[in-house]
Backbone as CSV, one residue per row, in Angstrom:
resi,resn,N_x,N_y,N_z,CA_x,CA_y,CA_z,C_x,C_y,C_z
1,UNK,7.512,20.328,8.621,7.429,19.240,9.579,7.536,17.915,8.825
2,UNK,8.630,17.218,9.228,8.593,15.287,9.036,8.160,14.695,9.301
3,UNK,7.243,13.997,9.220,7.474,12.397,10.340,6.831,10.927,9.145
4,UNK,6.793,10.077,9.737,6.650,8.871,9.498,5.175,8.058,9.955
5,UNK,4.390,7.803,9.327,3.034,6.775,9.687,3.480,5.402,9.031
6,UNK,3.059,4.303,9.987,3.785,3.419,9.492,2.283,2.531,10.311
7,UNK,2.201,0.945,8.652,0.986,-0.336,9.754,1.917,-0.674,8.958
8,UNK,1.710,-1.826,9.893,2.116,-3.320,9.765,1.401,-4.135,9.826
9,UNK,0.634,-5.231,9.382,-0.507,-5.734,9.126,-0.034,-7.373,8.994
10,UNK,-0.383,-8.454,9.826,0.311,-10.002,9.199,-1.040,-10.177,8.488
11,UNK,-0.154,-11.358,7.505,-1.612,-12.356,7.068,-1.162,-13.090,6.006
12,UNK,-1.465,-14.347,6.284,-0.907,-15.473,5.657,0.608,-15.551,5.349
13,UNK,1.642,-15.242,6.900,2.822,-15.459,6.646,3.600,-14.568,6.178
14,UNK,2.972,-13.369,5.514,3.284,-11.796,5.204,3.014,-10.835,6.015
15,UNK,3.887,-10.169,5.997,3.647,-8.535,6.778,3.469,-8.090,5.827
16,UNK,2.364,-6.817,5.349,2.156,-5.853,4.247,2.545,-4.624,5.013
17,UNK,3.567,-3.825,5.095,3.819,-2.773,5.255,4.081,-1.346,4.858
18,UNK,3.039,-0.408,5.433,2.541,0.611,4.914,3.254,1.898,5.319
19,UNK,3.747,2.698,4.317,4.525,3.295,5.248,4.139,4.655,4.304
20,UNK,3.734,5.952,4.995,4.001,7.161,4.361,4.578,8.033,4.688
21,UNK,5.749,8.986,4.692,6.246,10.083,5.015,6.163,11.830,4.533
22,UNK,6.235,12.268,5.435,5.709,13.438,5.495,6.752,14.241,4.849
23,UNK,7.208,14.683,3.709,8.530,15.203,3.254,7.935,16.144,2.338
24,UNK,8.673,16.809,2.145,8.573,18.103,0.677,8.888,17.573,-0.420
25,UNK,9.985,16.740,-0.369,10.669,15.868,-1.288,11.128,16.760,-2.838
26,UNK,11.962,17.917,-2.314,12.307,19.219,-3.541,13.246,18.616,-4.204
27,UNK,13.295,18.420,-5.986,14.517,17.931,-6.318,15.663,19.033,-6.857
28,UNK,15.104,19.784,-6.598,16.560,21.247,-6.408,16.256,22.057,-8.046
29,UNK,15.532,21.443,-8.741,15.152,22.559,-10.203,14.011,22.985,-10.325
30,UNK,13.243,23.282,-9.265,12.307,23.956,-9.454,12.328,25.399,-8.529
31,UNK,11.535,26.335,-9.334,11.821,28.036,-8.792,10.521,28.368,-8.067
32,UNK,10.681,29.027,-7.247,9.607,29.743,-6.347,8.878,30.924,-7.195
33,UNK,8.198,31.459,-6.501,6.893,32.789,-7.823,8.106,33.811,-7.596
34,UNK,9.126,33.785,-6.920,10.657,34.875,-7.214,11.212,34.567,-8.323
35,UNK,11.197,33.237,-8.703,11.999,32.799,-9.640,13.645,32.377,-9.381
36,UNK,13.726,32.120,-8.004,14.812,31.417,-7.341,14.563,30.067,-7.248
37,UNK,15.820,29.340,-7.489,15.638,27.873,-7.544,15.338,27.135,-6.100
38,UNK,14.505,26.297,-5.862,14.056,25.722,-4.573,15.438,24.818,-4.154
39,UNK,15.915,24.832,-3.109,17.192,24.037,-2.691,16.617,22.376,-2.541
40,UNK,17.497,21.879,-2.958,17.202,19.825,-3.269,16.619,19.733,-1.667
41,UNK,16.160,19.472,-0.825,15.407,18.074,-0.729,14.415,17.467,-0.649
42,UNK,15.321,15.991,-0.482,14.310,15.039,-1.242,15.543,13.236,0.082
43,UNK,14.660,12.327,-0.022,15.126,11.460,0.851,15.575,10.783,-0.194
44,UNK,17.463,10.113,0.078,18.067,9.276,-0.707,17.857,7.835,-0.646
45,UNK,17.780,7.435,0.520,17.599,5.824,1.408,16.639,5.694,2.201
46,UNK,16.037,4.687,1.998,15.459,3.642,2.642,15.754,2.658,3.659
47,UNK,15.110,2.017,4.457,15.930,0.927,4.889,14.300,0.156,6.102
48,UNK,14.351,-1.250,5.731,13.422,-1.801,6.498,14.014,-2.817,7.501
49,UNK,13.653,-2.846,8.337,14.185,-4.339,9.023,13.368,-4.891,9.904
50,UNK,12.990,-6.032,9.976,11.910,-7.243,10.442,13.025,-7.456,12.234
51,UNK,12.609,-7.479,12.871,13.218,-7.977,13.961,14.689,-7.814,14.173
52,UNK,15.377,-6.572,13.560,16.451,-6.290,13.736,17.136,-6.427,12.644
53,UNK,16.318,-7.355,11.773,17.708,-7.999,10.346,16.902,-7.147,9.304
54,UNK,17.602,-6.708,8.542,17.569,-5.930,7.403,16.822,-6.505,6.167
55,UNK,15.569,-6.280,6.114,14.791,-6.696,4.889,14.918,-6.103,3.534
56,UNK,14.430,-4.752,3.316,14.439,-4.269,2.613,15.608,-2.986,2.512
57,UNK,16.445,-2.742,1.433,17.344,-1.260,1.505,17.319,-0.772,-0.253
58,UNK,17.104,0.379,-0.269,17.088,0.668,-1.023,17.237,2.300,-1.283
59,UNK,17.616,2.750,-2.677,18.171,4.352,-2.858,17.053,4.551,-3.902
60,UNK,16.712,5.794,-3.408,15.788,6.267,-4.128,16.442,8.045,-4.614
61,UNK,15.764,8.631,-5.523,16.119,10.201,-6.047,14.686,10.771,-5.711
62,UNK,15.390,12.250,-6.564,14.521,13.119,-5.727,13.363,13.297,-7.196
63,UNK,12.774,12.508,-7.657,11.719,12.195,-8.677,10.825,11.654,-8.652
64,UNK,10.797,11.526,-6.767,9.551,10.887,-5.955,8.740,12.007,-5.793
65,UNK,7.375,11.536,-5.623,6.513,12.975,-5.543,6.854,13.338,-3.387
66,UNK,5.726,14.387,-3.387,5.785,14.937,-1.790,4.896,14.019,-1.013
67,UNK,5.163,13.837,-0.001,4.839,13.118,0.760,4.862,11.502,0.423
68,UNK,5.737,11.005,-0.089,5.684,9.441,-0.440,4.904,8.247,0.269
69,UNK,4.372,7.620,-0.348,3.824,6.786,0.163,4.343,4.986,-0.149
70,UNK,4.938,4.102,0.365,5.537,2.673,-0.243,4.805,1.780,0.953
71,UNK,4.643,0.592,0.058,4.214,-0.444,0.435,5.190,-1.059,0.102
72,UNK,5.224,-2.186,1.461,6.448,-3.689,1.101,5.239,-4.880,1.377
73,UNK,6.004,-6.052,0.938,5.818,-7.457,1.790,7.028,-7.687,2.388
74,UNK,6.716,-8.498,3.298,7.884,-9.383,4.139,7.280,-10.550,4.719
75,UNK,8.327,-11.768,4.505,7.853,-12.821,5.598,7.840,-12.454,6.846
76,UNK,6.811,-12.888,7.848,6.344,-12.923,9.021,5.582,-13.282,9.573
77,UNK,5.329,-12.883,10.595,4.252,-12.797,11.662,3.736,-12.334,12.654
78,UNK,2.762,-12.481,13.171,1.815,-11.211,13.699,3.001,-11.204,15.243
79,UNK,3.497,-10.001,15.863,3.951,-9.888,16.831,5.898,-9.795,16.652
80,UNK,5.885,-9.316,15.252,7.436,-9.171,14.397,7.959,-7.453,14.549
81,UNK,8.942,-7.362,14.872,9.174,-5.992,14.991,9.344,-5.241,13.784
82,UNK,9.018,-4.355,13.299,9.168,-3.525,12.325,9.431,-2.075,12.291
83,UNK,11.059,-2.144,11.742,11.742,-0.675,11.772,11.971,-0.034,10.918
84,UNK,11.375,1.163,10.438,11.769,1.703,9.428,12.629,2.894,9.472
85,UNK,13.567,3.156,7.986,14.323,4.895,8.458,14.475,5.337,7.648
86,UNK,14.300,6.413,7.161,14.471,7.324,5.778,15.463,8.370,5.896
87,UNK,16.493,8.452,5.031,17.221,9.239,5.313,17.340,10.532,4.332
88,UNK,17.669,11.380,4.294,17.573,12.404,2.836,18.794,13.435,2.847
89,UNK,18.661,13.820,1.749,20.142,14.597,0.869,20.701,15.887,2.150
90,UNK,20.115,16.021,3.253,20.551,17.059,4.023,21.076,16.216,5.207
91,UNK,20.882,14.673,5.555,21.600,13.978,6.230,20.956,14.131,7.405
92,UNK,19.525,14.336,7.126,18.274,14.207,8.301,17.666,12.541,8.591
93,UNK,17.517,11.984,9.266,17.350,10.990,9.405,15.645,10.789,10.170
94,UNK,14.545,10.033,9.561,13.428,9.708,10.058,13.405,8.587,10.303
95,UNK,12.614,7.790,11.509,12.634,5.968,12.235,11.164,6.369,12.852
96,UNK,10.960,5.191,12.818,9.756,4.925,13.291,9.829,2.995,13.760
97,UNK,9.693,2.602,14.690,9.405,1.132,15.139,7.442,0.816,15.445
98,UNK,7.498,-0.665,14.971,5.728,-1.131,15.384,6.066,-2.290,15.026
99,UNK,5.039,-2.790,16.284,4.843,-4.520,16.217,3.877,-4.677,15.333
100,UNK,3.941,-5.566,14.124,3.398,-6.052,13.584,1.571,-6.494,14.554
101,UNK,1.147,-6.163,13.775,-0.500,-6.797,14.644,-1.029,-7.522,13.481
């Protein structure tokens, strides 16, 4: 199972945004107690956006641990839309939207 927990938090002109996802995050060389190799995945992209416009983007590998957890800043303010989406090496796509409080 996937999904996405996501706060958004203003204060002093910043959004601190908290975001953790629920992933396995396999980087494809590790073997099961068979001794078969575990198949890659793991999420490639990132992507944040404040009220529609694109804040943060970024590529990540699969040398992130399981279940990731990232924090951003962004300029803002309390009542700012905040979208997040993670995408990964099987071309699964996770989103999650929240108003900033």
């Amino acid at each position: 199972m996937k999904k996405i927990k996501l706060k958004a938090k203003s204060r002093s002109g910043l959004i601190i945004v908290r975001v953790l996802i629920k992933h396995p995050m396999e980087s494809g060389s590790r073997k099961n107690k068979s001794g078969q190799l575990i198949p890659a995945n793991h999420i490639t992209n990132l992507s944040l956006k404040k009220n529609n416009r694109l804040a943060i983007k970024a590529s990540i590998g699969g040398t992130i641990s399981e279940n990731p957890f990232f924090q951003f800043k962004v300029p803002g303010v309390k009542g700012d839309e905040i979208s997040f989406e993670s995408i990964d090496n099987l071309g699964k796509t996770l989103q999650i939207t929240k108003i900033s409080k």
